[in-house]
C-alpha positions, -999 to +999 in steps of 0.1 A: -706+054-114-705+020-106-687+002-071-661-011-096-653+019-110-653+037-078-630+012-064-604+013-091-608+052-094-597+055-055-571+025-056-587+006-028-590-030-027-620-043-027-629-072-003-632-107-014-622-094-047-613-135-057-651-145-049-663-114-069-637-119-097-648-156-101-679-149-099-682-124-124-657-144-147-679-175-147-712-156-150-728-162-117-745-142-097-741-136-062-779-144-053-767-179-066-743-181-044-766-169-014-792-194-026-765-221-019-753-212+014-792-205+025-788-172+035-806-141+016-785-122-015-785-091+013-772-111+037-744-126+016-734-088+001-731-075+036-709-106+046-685-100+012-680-061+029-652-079+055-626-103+042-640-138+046-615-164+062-597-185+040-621-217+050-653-197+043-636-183+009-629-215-005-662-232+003-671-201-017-653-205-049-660-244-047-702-232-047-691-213-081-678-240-096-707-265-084-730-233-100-709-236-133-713-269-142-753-268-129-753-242-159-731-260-185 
């Protein structure tokens, strides 16, 4: 069963859920991301466990978009 699944089975909210949602939405993976900020991809998933500020969130989804047109 998958995080997602678990998530939705329990009705918790998952954190960050905007970043993964984007993310997922626009086909980018979150070692992309990582790769961006300079940090590892097992750095950047333990940092999406605890809701990011709204500074750090939005420099976030601007790094998706940056990644979406890199990949148009």
């Amino acid at each position: 069963m998958s995080l997602y699944s678990q998530i939705e089975r329990t009705g918790e909210k998952m954190k960050n859920s905007q970043i993964r949602n984007k993310a997922k939405q626009s086909n980018i993976h979150l070692w992309q991301i990582a790769n961006k900020l300079g940090i590892t991809d097992s750095t950047f998933s333990k940092k999406l466990r605890f809701e990011l500020s709204e500074d750090e969130t939005k420099k976030i989804l601007d790094i998706i978009d940056e990644l979406v047109k890199e990949n148009k």
